[in-house]
C-alpha positions as CSV (number, residue, x, y, z in Angstrom):
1,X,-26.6,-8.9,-7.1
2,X,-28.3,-8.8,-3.8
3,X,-27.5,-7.8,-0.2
4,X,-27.5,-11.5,1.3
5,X,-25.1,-13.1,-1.4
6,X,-22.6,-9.8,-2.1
7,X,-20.3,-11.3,0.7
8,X,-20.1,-14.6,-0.4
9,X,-18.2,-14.0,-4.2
10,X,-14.9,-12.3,-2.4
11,X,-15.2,-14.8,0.9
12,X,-14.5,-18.0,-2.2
13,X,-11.8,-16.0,-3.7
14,X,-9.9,-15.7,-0.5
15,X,-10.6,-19.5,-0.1
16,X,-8.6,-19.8,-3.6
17,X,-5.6,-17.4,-2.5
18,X,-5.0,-19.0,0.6
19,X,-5.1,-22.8,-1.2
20,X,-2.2,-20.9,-3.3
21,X,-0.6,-20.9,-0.1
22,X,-1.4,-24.4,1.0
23,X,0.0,-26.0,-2.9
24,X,3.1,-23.4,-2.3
25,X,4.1,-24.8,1.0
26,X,3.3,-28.7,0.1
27,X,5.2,-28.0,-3.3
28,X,8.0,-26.4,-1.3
29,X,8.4,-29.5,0.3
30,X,8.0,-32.0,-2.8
31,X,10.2,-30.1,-4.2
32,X,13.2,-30.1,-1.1
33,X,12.3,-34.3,-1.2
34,X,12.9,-34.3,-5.0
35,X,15.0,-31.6,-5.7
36,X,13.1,-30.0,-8.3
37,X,13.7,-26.4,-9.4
38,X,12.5,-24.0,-7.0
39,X,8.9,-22.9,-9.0
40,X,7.1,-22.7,-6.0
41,X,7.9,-19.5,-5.2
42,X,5.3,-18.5,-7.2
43,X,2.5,-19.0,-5.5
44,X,2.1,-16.7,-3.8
45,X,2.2,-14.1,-6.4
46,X,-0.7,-15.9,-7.6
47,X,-2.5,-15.9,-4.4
48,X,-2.0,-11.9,-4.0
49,X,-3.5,-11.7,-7.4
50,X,-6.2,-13.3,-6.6
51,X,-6.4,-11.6,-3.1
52,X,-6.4,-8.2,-5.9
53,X,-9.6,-10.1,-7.7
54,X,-11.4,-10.8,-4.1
55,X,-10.9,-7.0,-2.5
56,X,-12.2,-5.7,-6.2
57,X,-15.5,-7.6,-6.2
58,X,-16.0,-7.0,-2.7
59,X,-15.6,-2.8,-3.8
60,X,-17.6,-3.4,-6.9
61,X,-20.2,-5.3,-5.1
62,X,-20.5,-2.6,-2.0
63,X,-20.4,0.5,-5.0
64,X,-23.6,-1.9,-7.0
65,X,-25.5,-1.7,-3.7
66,X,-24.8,2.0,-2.6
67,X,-26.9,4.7,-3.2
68,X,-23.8,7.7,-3.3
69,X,-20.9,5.3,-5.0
70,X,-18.3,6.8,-7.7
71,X,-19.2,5.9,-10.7
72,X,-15.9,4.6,-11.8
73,X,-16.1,1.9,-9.9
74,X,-19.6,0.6,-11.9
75,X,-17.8,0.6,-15.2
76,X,-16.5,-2.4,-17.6
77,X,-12.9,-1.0,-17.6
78,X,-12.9,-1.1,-14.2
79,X,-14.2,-4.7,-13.7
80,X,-11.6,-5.5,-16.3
81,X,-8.6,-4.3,-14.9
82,X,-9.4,-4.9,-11.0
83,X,-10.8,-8.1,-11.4
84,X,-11.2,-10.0,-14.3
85,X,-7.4,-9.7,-15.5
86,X,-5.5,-10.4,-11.7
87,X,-8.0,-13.2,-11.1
88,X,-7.4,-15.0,-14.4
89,X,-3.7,-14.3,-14.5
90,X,-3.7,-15.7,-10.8
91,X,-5.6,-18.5,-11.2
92,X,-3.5,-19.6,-14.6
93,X,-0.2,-19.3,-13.1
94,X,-1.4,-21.0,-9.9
95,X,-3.1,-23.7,-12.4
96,X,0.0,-24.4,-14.7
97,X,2.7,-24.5,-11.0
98,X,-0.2,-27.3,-9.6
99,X,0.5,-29.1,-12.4
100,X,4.1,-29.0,-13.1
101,X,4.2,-30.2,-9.2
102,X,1.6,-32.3,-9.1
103,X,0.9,-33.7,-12.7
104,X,2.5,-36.7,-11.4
105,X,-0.4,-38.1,-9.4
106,X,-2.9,-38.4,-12.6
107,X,0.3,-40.0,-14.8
108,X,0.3,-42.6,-12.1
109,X,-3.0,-43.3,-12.2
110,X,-3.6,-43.3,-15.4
111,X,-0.4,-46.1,-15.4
């Protein structure tokens, strides 16, 4: 990992949580039009997860270039639990709500 492109990994997470917000507020609305069950209240539990994912690489990636940095923060479990589990928990759950709203658009054109 190098100094120019540590920035850049957490700046296209936070890109990802806030389109959880922008597919939560569209699907709040598809859903008022169609009165569909209310699942897009969800979203943004997803996009805090992945928020979670985006503030832990940018830790991990400031304690990689330190000199001083805990050690902790260096280790596999750590990655693990901080990163690798919120970001792919938020990214399912944010996957599986696009398509229970959306799904519709690729049955139509596949019509």
């Amino acid at each position: 990992m190098s100094v120019i492109t540590a920035p850049l990994g957490p700046i296209g997470l936070l890109a990802i949580a806030y389109l959880c917000l922008l597919f939560g507020n569209f699907s709040r609305r598809l859903s008022a039009v169609t009165k569909m069950k209310s699942y897009y209240r969800w979203f943004p539990a997803a996009g805090i997860l992945i928020a979670i994912a985006a503030t832990s690489q940018a830790v991990r990636s400031t304690a990689a270039l330190a000199r001083e940095a805990p050690q902790f923060l260096n280790e596999p479990p750590f990655a693990i639990l901080s990163f690798y589990l919120p970001l792919a928990v938020g990214v399912t759950l944010a996957l599986v709500l696009v398509w229970h709203y959306w799904g519709w658009i690729l049955k139509e054109k596949i019509e």
